[in-house]
N, C-alpha and C positions, 0 to 999 in steps of 0.2 A: 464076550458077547459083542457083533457086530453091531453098527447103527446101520437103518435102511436097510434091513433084508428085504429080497423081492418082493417075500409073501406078509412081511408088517405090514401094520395099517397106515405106516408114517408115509412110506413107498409106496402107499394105493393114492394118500393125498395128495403127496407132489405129482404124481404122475396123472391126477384128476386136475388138479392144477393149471400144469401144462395144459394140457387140452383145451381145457377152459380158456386160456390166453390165446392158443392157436383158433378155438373160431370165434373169439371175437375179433382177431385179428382179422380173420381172413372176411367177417362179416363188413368192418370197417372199410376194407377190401374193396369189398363188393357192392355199399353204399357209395363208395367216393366214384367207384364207375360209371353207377347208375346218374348220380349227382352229371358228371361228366356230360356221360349222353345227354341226361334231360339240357342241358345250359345249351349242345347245340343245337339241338332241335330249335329250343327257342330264339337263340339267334339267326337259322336259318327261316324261323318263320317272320321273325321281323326283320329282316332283311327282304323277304320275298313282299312283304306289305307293305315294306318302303316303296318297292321298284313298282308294284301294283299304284300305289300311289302320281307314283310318277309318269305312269302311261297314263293314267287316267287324267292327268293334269296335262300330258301332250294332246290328248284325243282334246279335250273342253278346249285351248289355245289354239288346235287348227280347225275346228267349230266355227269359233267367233274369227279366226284371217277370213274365213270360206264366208262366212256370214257379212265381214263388211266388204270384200272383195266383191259378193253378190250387190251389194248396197251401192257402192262404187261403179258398178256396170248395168243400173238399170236404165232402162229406157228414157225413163225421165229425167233422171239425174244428166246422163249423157247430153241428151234436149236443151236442158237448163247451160251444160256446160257452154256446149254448140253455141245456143243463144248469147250468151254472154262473151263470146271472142267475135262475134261478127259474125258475116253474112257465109254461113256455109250451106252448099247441096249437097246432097246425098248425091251418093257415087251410083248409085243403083234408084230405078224407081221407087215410089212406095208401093205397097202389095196392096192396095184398093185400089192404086190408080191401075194398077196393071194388069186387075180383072177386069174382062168386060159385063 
């Protein structure tokens, strides 16, 4: 008498067996890819919200240059400055003096 003939029952379980290891294997496979993928997405998405961060932190910074740069060349500040070094004229009329 053989052990393991094709048509045994012993030969049905090892070979149900097998199988059984082949797709968890290949399910494990197939988790650690997916795993995979997901981890870059996620890092490409917080890397894309870092840099979103960081434009939005250059846009608010040249806001406020723009803002005191405007503050720095106003009319009256200039006046003020004028005033305060001495006696200067305007290179050009004023614009009320020079309507009639």
């Amino acid at each position: 008498m053989r052990r393991n003939q094709p048509d045994s029952p012993r030969a049905r379980i090892g070979s149900i067996w097998a199988k059984l290891a082949c797709a968890v294997v290949g399910a494990a496979m197939i988790a650690s890819g997916l795993l995979a993928v997901r981890q870059q997405r996620i890092q490409i998405a917080s890397e894309l919200m870092r840099t979103h961060l960081e434009a939005e932190q250059s846009i608010q910074n040249a806001q406020r240059l723009r803002a005191e740069i405007a503050q720095r060349l106003a009319i009256n500040h200039l006046r003020q400055l004028a005033s305060a070094e001495g006696d200067f004229v305007p290179a050009t009329p004023p614009r009320e003096a020079a309507q009639p």
